[in-house]
C-alpha positions in Angstrom: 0.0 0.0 0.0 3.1 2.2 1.1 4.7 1.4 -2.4 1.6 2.5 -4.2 0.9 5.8 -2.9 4.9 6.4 -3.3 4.4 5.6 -7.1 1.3 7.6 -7.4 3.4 10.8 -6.3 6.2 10.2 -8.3 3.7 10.1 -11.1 2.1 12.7 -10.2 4.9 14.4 -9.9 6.2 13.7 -13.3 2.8 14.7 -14.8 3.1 18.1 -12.9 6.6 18.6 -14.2 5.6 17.8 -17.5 2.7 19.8 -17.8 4.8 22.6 -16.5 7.5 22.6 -19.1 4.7 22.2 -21.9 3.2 25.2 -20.5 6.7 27.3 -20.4 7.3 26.1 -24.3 3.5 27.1 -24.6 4.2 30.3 -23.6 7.5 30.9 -25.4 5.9 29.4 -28.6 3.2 32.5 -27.9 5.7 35.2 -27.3 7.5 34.1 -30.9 4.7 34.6 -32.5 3.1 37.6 -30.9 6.6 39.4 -31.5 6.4 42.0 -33.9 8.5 42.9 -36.3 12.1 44.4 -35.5 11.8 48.2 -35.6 13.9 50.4 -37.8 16.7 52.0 -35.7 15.7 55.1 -33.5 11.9 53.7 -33.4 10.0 51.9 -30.8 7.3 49.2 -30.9 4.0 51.2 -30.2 1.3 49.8 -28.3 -1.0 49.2 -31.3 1.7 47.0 -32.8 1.6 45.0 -30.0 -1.8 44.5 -29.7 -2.5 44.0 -33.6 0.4 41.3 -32.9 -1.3 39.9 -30.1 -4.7 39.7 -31.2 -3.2 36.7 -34.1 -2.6 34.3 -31.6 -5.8 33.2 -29.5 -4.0 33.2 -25.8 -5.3 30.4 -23.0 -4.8 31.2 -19.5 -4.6 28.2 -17.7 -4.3 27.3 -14.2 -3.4 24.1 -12.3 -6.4 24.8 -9.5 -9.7 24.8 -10.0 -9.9 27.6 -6.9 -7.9 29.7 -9.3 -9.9 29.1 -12.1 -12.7 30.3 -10.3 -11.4 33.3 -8.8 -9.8 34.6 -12.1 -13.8 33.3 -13.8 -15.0 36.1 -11.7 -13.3 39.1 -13.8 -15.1 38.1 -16.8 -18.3 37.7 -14.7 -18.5 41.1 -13.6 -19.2 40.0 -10.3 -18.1 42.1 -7.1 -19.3 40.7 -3.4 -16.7 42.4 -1.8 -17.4 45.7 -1.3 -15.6 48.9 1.0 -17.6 50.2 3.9 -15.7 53.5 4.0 -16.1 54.6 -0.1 -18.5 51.5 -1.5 -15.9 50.8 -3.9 -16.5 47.0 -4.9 -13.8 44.0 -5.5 -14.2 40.6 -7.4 -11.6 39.0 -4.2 -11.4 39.2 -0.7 -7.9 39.7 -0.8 -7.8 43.0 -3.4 -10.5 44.3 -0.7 -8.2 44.0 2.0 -5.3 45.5 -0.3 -7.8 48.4 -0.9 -8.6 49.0 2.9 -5.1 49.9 3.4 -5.5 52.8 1.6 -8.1 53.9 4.1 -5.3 53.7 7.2 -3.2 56.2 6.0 -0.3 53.5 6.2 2.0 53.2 3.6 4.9 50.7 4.1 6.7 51.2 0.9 9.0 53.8 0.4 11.0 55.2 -3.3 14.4 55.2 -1.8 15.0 57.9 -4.8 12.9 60.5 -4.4 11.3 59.4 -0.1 7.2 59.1 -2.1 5.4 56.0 -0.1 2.9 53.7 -1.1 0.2 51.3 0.4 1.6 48.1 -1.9 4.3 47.1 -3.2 3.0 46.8 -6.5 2.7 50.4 -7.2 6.3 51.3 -5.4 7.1 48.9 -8.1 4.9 50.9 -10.7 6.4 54.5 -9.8 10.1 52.7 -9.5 9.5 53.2 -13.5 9.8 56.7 -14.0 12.7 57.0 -12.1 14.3 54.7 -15.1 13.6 56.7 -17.4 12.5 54.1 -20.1 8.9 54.7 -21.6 8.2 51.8 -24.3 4.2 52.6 -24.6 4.3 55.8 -27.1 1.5 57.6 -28.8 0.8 56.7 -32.2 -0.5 60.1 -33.0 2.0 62.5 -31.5 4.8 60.1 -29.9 4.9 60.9 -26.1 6.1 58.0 -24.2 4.5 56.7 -21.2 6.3 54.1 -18.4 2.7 52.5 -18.5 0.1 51.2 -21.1 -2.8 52.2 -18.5 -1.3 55.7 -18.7 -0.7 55.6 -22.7 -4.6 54.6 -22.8 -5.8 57.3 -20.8 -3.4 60.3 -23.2 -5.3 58.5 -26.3 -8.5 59.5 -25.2 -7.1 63.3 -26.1 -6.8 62.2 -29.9 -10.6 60.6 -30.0 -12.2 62.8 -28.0 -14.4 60.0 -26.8 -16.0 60.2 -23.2 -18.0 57.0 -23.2 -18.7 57.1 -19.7 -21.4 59.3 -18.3 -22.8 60.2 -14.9 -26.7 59.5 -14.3 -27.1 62.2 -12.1 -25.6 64.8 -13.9 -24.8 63.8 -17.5 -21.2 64.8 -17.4 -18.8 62.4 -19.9 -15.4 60.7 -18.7 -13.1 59.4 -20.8 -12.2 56.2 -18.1 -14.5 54.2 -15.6 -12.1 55.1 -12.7 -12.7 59.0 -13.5 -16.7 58.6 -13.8 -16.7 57.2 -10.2 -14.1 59.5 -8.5 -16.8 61.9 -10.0 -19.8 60.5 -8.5 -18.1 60.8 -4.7 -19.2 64.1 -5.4 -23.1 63.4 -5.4 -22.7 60.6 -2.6 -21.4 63.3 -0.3 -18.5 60.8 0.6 -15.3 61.9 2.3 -14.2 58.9 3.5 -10.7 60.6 4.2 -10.2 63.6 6.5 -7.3 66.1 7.6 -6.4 65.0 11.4 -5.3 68.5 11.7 -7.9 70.9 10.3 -10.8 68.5 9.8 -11.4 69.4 5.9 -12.5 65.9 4.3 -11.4 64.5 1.1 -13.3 62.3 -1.1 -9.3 61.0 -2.4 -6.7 59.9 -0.5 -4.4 61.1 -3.2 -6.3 64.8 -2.9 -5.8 64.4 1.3 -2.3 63.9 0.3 -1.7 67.1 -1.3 -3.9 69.2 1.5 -0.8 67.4 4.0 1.8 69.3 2.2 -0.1 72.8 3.0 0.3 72.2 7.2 4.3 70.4 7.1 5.4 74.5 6.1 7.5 72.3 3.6 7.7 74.7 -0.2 9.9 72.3 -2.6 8.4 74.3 -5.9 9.7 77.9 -6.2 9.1 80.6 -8.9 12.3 81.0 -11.4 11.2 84.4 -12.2 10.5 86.2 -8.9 11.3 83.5 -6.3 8.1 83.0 -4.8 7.5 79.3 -3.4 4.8 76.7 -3.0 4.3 73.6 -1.3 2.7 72.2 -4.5 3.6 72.1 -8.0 0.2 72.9 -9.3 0.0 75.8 -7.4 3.5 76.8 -8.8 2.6 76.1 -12.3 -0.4 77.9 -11.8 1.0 81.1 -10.2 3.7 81.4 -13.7 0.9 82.5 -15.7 0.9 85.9 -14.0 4.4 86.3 -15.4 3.4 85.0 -19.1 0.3 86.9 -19.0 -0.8 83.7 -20.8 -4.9 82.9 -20.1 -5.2 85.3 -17.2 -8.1 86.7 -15.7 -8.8 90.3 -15.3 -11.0 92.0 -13.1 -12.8 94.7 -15.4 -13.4 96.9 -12.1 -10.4 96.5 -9.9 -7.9 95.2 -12.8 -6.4 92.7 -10.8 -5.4 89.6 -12.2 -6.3 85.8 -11.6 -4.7 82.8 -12.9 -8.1 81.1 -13.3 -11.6 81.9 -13.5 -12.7 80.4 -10.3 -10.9 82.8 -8.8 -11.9 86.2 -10.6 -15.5 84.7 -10.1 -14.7 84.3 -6.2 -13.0 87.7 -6.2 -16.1 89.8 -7.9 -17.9 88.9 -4.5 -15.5 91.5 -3.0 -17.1 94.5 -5.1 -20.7 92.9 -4.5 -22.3 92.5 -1.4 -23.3 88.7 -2.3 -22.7 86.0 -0.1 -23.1 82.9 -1.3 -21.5 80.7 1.3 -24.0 79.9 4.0 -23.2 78.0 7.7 -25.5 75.1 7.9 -25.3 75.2 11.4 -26.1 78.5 12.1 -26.6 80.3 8.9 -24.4 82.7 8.5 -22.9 83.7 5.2 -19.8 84.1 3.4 -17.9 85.4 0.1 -15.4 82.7 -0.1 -15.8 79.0 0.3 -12.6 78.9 2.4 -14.1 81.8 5.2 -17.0 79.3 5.5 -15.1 76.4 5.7 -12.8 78.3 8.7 -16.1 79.4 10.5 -17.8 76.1 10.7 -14.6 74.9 13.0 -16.1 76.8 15.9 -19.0 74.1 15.3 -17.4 71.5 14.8 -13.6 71.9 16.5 -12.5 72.5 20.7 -11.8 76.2 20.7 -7.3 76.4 20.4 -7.1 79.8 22.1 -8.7 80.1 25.6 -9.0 83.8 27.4 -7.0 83.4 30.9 -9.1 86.5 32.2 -13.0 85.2 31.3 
């Protein structure tokens, strides 16, 4: 009895073995044939190649569990029972839900050694190790920009279509991805699922709560090569150049001070009206500016910081 179930390992282990080599060749085999052809000196394989390459051999993924045939059935199915609590963002697995949760702690374990930016998983350490290398081998067919990812190459193509196949059903606004059309639609849940520990403003990114950090470390990396002026962000840096090119700036016709964008002429006519748009839904007083509203609701909602030693 011993013998037999010693033989039956061996052979199964010799099936195993075999079936695994077959399926390296396999795989090789595909990789010959979905090579394109050798581009001319100075040019790189574009992404279109690749695919229009890839799409003359019919690919099998295979899988030596039936668990993991299941699991990976479930991407084609659509299917997503696990979902977030915090945002209601939904997963196919268990396991890329509790990946995603992470996100929610703050916590983020992996850290570029190059440039000190940290991540919740390894993978996308992994991702933004990439542009640190320098190589781009997705490129634009229409205009040649290179991109360290096809995700990312896919998103620039939109700009040459113009198409926005994803629309919102509350409001009818178009996004060119899936993942854009439901960062929008935080904005009708009313979700913030992530929230400054030292002012309280809520976010309804962790990437956007991210950015807000950088306001309350005092830290100003990006400075102004023309007049020396610096920022803690680089949007704000790029934005703030445009008074020096004079290039899409914003004029008040009664003051004739300039803006760098329309939102803030539009916040700045307020000033010469006696409008106050911003009301306190606590106690209903109004404001000009959304960030004079947003500073009065902390007596609401925050311990008061300075106390009177007298009264």
């Amino acid at each position: 009895m011993k013998e037999r179930r010693v033989d039956f390992l061996v052979e199964l282990a010799t099936e195993l073995a075999h079936s695994h080599v077959a399926a390296k060749k396999a795989r090789k085999e595909q990789l010959l044939w979905t090579q394109p052809s050798t581009p001319s000196p100075g040019k790189r394989a574009t992404s279109s190649t690749l695919e229009r390459d890839r799409s003359a051999v019919t690919v099998w993924k295979v899988f030596f569990l039936e668990g993991s045939l299941k699991r990976h059935q479930l991407i084609h199915s659509g299917v997503k029972a696990y979902s977030c609590d915090q945002c209601g963002r939904a997963f196919t697995q268990s396991s890329s839900l509790q990946s995603h949760l992470v996100t929610h702690s703050g916590i983020k374990p992996y850290t570029c050694e190059q440039c000190g930016k940290a991540f919740t998983q390894s993978s996308h350490l992994q991702n933004h190790l990439v542009t640190h290398s320098g190589i781009k081998p997705y490129s634009c067919d229409e205009c040649g920009k290179g991109f360290t990812v096809r995700a990312k190459l896919k998103q620039h193509q939109v700009i040459h279509t113009g198409e926005s196949p994803f629309s919102c059903d509350l409001c009818g606004k178009s996004f060119s991805s899936k993942g854009s059309l439901k960062t929008h639609q935080l904005i009708h849940s009313g979700v913030k699922a992530y929230s400054c520990d030292q002012c309280g403003r809520a976010f309804t990114r962790s990437s956007h709560l991210q950015s807000h950090l950088v306001t309350h470390s005092g830290i100003k990396a990006y400075s102004c090569d023309i007049c020396g002026k610096t920022f803690s962000q680089r949007g704000s840096r790029n934005t703030h150049l445009r008074i020096h090119t004079r290039h899409d700036v914003y004029c008040c016709e009664q003051c004739g001070k300039y803006f760098t964008t329309d939102a803030q002429l539009q916040q700045h006519m307020f000033t010469h009206t006696e409008e106050r748009p911003y009301r306190c839904d606590l106690c209903e007083k109004t404001f000009k500016a959304p960030h004079h509203l947003r500073r009065h609701q902390q007596i609401h909602t925050r311990k008061r910081l300075y106390k009177c030693i007298y009264c």
